[in-house]
C-alpha positions as CSV (number, residue, x, y, z in Angstrom):
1,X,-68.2,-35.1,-0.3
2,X,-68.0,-32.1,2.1
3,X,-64.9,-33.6,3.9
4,X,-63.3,-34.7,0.8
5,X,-63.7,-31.1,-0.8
6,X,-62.0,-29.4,2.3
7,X,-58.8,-32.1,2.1
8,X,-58.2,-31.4,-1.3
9,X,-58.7,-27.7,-0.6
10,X,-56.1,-28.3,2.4
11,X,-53.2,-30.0,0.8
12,X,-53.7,-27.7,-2.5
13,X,-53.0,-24.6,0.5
14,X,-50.0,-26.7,1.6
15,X,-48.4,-27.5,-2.1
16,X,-49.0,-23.4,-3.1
17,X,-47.5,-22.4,0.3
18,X,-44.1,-24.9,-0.2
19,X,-44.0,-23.6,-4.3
20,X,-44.4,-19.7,-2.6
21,X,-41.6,-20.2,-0.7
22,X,-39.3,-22.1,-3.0
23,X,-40.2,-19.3,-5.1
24,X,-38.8,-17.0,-2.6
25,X,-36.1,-18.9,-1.6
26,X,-35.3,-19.6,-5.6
27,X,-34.8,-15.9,-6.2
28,X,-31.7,-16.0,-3.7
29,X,-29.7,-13.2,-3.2
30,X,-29.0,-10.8,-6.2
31,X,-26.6,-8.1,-7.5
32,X,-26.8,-5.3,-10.0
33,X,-25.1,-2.7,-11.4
34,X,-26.1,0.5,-13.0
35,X,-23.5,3.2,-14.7
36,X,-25.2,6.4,-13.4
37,X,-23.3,9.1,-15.1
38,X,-20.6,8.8,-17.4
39,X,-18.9,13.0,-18.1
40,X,-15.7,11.4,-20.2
41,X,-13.0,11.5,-17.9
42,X,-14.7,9.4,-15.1
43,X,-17.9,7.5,-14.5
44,X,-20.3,6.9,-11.6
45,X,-21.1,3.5,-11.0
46,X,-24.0,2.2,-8.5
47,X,-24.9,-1.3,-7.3
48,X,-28.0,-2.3,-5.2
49,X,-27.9,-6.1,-3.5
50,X,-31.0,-7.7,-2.9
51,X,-32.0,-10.5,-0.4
52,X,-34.9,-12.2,-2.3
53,X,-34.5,-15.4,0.4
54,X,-36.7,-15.9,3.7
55,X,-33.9,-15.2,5.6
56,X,-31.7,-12.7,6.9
57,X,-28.2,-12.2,5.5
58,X,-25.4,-11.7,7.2
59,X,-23.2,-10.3,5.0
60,X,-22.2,-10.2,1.6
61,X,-18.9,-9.6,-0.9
62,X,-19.5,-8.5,-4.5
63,X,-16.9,-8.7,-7.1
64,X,-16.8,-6.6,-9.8
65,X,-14.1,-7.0,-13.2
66,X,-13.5,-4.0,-15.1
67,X,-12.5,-3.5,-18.1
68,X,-8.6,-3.3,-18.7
69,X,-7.4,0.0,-17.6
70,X,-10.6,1.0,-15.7
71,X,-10.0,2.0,-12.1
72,X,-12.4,2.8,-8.8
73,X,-11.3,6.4,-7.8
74,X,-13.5,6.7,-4.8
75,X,-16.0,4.4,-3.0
76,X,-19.5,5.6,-0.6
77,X,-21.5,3.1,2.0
78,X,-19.4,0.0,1.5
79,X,-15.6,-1.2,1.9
80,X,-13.5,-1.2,-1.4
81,X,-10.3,-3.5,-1.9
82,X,-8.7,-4.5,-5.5
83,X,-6.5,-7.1,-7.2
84,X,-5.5,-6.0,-10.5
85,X,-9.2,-5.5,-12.5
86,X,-11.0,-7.2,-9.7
87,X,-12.8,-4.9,-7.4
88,X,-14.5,-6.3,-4.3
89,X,-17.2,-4.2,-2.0
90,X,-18.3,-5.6,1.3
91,X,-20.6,-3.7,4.3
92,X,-19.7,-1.1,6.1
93,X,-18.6,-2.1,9.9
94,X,-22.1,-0.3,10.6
95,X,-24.2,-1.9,8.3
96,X,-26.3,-5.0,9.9
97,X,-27.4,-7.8,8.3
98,X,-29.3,-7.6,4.9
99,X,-33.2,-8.9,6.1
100,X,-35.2,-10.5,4.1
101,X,-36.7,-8.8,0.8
102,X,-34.7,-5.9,1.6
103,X,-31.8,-3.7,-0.9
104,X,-29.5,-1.9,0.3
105,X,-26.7,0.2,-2.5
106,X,-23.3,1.5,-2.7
107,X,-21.5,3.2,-5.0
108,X,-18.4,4.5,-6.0
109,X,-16.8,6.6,-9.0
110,X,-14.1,5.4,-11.6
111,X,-11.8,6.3,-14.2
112,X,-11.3,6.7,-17.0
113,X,-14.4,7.4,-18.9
114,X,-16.8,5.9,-21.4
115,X,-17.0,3.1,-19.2
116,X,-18.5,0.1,-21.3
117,X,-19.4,-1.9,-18.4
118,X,-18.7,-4.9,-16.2
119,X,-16.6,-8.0,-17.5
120,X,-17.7,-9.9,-14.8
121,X,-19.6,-9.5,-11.3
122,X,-19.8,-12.3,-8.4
123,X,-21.8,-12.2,-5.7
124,X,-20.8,-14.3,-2.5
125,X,-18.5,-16.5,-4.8
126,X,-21.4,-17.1,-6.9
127,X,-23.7,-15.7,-9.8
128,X,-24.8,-12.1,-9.3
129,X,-28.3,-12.8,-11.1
130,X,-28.8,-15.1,-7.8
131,X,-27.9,-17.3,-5.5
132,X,-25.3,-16.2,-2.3
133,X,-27.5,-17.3,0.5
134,X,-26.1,-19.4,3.0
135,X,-24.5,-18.9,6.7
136,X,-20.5,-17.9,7.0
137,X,-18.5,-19.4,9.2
138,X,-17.8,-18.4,12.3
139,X,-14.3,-16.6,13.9
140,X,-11.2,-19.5,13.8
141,X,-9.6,-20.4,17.2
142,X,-6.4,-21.6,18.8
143,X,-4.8,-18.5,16.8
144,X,-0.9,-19.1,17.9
145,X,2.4,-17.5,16.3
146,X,6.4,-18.2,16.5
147,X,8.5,-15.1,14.9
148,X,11.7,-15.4,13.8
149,X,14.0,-11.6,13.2
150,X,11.7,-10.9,9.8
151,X,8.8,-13.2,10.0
152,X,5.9,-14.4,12.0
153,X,4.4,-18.1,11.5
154,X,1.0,-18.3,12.5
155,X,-1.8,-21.5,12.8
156,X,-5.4,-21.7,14.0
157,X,-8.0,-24.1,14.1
158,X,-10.3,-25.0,11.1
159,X,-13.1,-23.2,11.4
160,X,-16.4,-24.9,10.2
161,X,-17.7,-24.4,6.7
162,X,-14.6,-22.3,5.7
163,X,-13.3,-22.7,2.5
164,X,-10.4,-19.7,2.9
165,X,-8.9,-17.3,6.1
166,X,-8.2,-13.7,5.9
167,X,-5.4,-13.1,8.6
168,X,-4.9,-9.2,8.9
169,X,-1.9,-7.6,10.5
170,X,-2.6,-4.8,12.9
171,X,-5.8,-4.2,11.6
172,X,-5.1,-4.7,7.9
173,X,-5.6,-7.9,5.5
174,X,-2.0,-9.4,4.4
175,X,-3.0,-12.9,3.7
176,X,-5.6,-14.9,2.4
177,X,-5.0,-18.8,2.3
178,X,-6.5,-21.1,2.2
179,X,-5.1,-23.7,5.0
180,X,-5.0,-23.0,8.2
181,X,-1.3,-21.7,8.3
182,X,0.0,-18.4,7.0
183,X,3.7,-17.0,7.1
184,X,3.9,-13.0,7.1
185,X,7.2,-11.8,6.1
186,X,9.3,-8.3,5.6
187,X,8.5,-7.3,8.8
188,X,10.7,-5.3,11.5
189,X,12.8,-6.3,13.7
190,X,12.3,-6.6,17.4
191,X,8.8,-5.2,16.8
192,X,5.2,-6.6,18.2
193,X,2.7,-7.3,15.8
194,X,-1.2,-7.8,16.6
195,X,-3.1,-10.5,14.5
196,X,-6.4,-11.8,14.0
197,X,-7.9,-14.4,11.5
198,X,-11.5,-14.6,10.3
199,X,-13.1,-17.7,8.0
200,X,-15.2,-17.2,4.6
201,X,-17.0,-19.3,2.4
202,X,-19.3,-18.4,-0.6
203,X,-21.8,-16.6,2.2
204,X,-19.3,-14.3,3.0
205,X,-16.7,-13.5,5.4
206,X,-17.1,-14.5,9.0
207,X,-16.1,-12.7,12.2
208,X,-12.5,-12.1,13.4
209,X,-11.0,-14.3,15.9
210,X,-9.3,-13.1,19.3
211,X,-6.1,-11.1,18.9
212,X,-2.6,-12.0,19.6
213,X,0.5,-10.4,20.2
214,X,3.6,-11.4,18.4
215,X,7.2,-10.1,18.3
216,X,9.8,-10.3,16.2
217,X,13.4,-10.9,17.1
218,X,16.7,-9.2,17.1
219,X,18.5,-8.9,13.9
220,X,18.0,-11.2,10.7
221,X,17.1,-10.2,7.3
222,X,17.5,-7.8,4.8
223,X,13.9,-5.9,5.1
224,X,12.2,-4.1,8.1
225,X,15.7,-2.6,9.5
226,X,16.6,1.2,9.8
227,X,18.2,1.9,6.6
228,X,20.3,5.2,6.1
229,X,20.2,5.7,2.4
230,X,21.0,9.2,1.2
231,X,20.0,9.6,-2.7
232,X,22.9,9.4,-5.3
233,X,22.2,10.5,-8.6
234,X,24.2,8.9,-11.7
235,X,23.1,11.5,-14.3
236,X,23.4,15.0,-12.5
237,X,25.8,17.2,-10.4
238,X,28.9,15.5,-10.6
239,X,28.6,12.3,-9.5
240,X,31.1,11.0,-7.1
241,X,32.8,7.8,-7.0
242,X,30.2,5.9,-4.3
243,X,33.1,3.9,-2.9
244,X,35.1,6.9,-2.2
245,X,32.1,8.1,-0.2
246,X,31.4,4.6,1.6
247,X,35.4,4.7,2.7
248,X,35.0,7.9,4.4
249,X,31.9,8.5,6.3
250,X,31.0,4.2,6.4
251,X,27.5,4.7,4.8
252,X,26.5,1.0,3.4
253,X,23.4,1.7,1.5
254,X,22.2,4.5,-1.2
255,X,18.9,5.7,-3.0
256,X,19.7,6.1,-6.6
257,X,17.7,7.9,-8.4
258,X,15.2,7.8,-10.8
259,X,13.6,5.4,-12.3
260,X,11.8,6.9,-15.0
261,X,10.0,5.5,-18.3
262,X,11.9,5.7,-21.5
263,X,8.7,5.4,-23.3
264,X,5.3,3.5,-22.7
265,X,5.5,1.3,-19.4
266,X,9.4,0.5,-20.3
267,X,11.9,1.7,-16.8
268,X,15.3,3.2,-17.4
269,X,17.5,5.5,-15.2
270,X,16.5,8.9,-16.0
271,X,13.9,7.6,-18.6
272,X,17.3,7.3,-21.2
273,X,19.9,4.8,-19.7
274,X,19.6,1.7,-19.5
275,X,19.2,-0.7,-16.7
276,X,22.4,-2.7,-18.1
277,X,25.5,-0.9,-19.0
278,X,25.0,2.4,-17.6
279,X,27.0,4.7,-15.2
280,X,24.1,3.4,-12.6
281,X,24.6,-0.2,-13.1
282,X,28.2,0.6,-12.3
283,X,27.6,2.7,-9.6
284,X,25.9,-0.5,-8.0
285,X,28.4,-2.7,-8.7
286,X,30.9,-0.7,-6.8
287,X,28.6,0.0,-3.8
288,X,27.9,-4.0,-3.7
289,X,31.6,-4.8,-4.0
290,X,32.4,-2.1,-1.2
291,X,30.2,-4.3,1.0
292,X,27.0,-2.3,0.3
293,X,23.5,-2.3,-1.4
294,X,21.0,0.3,-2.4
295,X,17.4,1.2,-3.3
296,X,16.1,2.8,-6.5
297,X,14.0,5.7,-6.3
298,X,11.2,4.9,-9.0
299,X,10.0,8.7,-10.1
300,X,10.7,12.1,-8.4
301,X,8.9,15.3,-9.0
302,X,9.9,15.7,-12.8
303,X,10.0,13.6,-16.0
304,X,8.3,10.9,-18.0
305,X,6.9,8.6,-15.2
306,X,6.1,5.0,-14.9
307,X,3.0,5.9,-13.2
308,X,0.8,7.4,-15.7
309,X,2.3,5.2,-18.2
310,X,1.4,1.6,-17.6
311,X,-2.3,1.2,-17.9
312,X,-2.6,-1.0,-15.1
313,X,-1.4,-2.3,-11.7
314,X,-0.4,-5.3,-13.3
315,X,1.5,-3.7,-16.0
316,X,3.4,-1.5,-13.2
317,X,4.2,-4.1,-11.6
318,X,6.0,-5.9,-14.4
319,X,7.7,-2.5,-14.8
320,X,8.9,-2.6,-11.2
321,X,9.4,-6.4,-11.4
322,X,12.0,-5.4,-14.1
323,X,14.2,-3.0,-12.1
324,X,14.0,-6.0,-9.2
325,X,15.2,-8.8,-11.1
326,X,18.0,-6.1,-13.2
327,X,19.7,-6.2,-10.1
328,X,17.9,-8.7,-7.2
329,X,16.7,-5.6,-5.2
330,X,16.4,-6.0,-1.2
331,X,14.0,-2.7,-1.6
332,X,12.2,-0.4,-4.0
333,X,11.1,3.4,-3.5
334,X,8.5,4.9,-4.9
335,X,9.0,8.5,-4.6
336,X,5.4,9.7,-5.7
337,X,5.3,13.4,-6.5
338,X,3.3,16.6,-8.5
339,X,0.2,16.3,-10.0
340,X,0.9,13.5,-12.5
341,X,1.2,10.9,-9.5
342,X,0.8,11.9,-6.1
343,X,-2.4,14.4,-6.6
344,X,-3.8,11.7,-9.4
345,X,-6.1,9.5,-7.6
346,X,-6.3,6.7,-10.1
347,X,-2.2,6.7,-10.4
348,X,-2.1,6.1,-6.5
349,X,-4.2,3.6,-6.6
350,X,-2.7,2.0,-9.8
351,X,0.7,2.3,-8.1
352,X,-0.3,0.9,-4.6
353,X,-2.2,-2.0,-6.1
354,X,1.1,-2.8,-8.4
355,X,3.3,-2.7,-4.9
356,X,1.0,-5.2,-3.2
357,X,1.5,-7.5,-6.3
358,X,4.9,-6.6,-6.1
359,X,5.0,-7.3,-2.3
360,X,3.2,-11.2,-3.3
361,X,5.4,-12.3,-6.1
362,X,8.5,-11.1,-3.8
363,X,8.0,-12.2,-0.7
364,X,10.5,-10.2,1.6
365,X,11.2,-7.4,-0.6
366,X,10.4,-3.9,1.8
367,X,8.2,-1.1,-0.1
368,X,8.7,2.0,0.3
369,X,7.0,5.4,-0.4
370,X,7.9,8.4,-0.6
371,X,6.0,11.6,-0.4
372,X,6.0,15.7,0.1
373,X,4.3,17.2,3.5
374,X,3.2,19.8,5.2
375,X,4.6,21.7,8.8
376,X,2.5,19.2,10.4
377,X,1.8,15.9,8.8
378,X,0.6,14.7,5.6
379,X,-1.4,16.9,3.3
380,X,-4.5,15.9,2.0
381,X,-3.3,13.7,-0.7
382,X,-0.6,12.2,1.6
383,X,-3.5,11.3,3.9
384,X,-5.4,9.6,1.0
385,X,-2.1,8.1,0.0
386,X,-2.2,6.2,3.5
387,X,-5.8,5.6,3.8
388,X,-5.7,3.6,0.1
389,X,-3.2,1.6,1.1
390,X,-5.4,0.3,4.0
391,X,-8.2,-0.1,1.8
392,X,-6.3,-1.9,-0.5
393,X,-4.3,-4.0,1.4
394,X,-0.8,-2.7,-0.1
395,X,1.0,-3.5,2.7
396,X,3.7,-1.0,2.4
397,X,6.4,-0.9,4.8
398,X,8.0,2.7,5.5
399,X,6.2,5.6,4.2
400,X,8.7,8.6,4.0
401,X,8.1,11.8,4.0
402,X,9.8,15.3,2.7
403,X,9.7,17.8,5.3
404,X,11.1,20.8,3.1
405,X,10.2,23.1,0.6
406,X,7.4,24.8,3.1
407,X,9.9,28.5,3.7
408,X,10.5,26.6,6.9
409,X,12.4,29.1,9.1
410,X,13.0,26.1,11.4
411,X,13.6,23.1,9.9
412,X,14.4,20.9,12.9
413,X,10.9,21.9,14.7
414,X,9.1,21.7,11.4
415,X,10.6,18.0,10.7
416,X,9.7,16.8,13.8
417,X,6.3,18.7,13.2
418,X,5.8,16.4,10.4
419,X,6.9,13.5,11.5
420,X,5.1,13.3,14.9
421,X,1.6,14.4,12.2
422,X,2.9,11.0,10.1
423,X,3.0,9.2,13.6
424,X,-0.7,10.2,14.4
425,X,-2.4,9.4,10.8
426,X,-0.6,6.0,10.9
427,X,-1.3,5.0,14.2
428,X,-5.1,6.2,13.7
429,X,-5.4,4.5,10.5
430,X,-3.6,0.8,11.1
431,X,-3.7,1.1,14.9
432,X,-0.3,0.6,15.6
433,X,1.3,1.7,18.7
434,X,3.5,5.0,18.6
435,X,6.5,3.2,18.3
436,X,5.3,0.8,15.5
437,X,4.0,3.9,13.4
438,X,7.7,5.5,14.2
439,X,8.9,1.8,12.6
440,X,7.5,2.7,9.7
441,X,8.2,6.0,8.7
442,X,11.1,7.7,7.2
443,X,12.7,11.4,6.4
444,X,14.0,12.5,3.5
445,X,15.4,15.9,4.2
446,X,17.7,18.6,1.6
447,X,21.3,18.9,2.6
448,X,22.1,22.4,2.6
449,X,20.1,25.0,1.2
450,X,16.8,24.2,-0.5
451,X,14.9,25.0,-3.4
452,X,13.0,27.8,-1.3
453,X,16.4,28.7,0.4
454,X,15.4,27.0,3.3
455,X,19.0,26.1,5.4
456,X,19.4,22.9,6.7
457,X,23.5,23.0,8.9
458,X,25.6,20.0,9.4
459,X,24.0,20.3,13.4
460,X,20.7,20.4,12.7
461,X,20.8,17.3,10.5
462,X,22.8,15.8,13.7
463,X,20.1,17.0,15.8
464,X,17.2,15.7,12.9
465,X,19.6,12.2,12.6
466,X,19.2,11.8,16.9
467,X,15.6,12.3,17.1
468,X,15.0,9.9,14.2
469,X,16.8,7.3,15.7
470,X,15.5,8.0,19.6
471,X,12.5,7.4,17.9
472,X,13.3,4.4,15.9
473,X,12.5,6.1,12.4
474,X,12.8,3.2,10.0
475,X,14.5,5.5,7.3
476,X,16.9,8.1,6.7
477,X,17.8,10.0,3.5
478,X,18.9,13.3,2.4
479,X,19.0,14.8,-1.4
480,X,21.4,14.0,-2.1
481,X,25.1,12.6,-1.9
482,X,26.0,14.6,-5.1
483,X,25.6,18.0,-3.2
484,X,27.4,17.3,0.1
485,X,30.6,19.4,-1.0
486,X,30.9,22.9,0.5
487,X,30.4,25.9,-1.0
488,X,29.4,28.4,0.8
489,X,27.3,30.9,-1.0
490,X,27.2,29.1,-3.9
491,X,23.3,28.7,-4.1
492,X,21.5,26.4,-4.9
493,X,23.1,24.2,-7.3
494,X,23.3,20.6,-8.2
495,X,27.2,19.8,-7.1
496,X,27.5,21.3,-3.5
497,X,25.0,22.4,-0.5
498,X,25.5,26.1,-1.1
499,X,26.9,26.4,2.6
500,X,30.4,25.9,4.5
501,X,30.9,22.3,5.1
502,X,33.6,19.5,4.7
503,X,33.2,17.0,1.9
504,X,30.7,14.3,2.8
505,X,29.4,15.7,6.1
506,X,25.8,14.9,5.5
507,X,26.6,11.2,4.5
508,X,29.1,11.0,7.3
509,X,26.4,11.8,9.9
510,X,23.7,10.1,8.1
511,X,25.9,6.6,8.5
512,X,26.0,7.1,12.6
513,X,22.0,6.6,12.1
């Protein structure tokens, strides 16, 4: 009776131990989320992931939908990326793996206010309420890669247990397929491009794979040249005929400026003409039939901008899509100024999440920003301008920057000041080599005198025009085509450089770039 009693005793310990860890094992991994402070304007939102299996966790990705027109501003102890209302948070590179019955939190502030709270939130491809165990797969192999002048096509081995592949450019994510092939376009060139690929699966996202080294060839394509583009604006200072200007200095391409909203998120040249059937569209028309193209600058330092009018990246992006298909654009600018855009975190964001969509429903198309500095390199805001557009994978092509306006006694030294700062930010933040940071940078200098009286000759542009190209700067403009008529102390005005000069110097030496 004895023995009997202790056998009963012994497979009743067994069945409690299996149910305890079922138990365990049946709480999985969960997510949730918790609006700490909301003051109107912005909210504070926290999230604390929980491994409730026997195991450790190597990793783990939570998704979380927002509300239409609800943005992440700023993110703490976890990596932030979007697409459109979808935010997605992963570790930090120092974070280990996630042991068992342990929490660990992030958390990260959005705008605008009164958040109401998630639409949605995924943990690991699955339920946040639990679930998201599992191992990820491990890094692909055989990564190989055949460029073409614009392109790189790349393939790799299936890895096991993957259901998709990140494959990151240089350090950033471009792609995410889901076969083991991936084309990356737009790109410059003549220019060598590192690449890895990593594997995920509802677990999470595996390790990287070994780098390669890739380079484009000579000539192709209409994106990821040099581009001399000096602005030309339809609606100010005397506009000249563009093909009387392309005839005489041999300039092929122009900015035109702006792009500006004529009311909610609706784009029209100078906010007033329209896309059709303006002065602008004729403008283009001429330049195209003089055997040139150009690139609309999309916003400026004054006016009714896109920006803080369409609600959302995806409504921006329609905006931007419009201008595109108006006149089948090779390139688009962004010229992100003032407190309205380039000091409004949320409107970066909103407008470099709208030129990665931009950049996936037009595959080719270059993006370009462009952006105010200081003596030496970006300013804060310029810095955060580049950082986002790591984080969130915008994959823009030339960042531009506006080395003026500073009472510069030496404009020359203080554009090269800049522009070597640009180099340094870019090269520390997508760990490109000096040259392939100099392939994606631009100048966009002021002709002339400047707002703060600042005097930029006819030589120093020459000298500003060599060290851009020695360097292999990826653009050139000046503001603008409209002023480069002498007048010599004639100020600053809006139809001639306020110095001695012949008609169309600036453009003239702008072409030789």
């Amino acid at each position: 009776m004895k023995r009997i009693t202790l056998a009963i005793a012994a497979v009743t310990a067994v069945v409690i131990a299996l149910l305890t860890a079922q138990a365990a094992n049946a709480a999985g991994v969960t997510a949730s989320f918790t609006k700490v402070s909301d003051w109107g304007s912005g909210f504070e939102g926290k999230v604390t992931v929980t491994n409730g299996t026997t195991s450790s966790l190597s990793t783990w990705s939570v998704a979380l939908d927002f509300p239409s027109g609800y943005s992440v501003s700023s993110t703490w102890d976890a990596i932030h990326t979007s697409s459109g209302q979808t935010h997605t948070f992963t570790p930090p590179s120092w974070a280990g793996p996630l042991a068992p019955g342990a929490t660990v939190s992030f958390g990260f502030n959005g705008s605008p206010g009164n958040f109401p709270g998630l639409a949605a939130c995924r943990l690991n491809g699955g339920s946040c309420s639990g679930g998201g165990g599992g191992t990820v797969p491990g890094a692909p192999t055989g990564l190989s890669g055949t460029a073409s002048g614009t392109s790189v096509n790349l393939s790799w081995s299936a890895a096991s247990g993957a259901t998709s592949y990140n494959v990151y450019r240089n350090g950033t994510k471009v792609g995410s397929p889901t076969g083991t092939s991936y084309t990356d376009s737009g790109l410059s060139a003549n220019t060598s491009y590192s690449y890895q690929v990593s594997a995920s699966n509802s677990a999470g996202e595996g390790a990287k794979s070994s780098s390669i080294s890739v380079t484009t060839g000579t000539g192709g394509g209409n994106t990821g040249t040099k581009r001399a583009a000096p602005y030309l604006y339809m609606g100010w200072g005397d506009p000249p005929n563009p093909a009387t200007v392309m005839n005489a200095t041999g300039i092929k391409w122009f900015t035109m400026a702006f792009i500006l909203s004529s009311g909610g998120c609706n784009p029209a040249w100078d906010g007033s003409r329209p896309l059709q059937g303006s002065a602008d569209a004729t403008a283009i028309s001429q330049i195209r039939a003089a055997g040139g193209d150009i690139v609309p600058s999309i916003g400026g330092w004054s006016g009714n901008k896109l920006g803080p009018n369409c609600s959302t990246p995806e409504a921006l992006a329609g905006a931007y899509q419009q201008v595109i298909n108006a006149y089948g654009l090779k390139a688009i600018d962004v010229d992100i100024e003032n407190s309205d855009e380039f000091e409004n975190e949320a409107v970066q964001d909103r407008i470099l999440n709208a030129l990665k969509i931009v950049k996936q429903n037009n595959p080719g198309i270059q993006t370009i920003l462009t952006f105010g500095t200081s003596t030496t390199g970006p300013t804060y805001y310029g810095n955060r301008l580049i950082d986002r557009s790591k984080e969130l994978g915008a994959n823009i092509d030339i960042f531009t920057l506006m080395p003026f306006d500073f009472g510069s006694s030496n404009i020359y030294n203080d554009t090269v000041g800049a522009s070597t700062g640009l180099n340094n930010k870019l090269k520390s933040t997508f760990g490109w080599s000096t040259a392939e940071a100099y392939a994606h940078q631009g100048i966009s200098g002021m002709n002339g005198l400047s707002d703060q009286q600042e005097m930029t000759t006819t030589a120093t542009w020459q000298n500003i025009t060599n060290w851009a190209k020695s360097n292999g700067l990826g653009r050139l403009a000046f503001w603008s085509v409209n002023r480069d008529r002498g007048c010599a102390g004639g100020g600053v005005v809006s139809n001639c450089s306020g110095i001695a000069q012949g008609d169309w110097d600036f453009t003239r030496i702008t072409a030789g770039f």
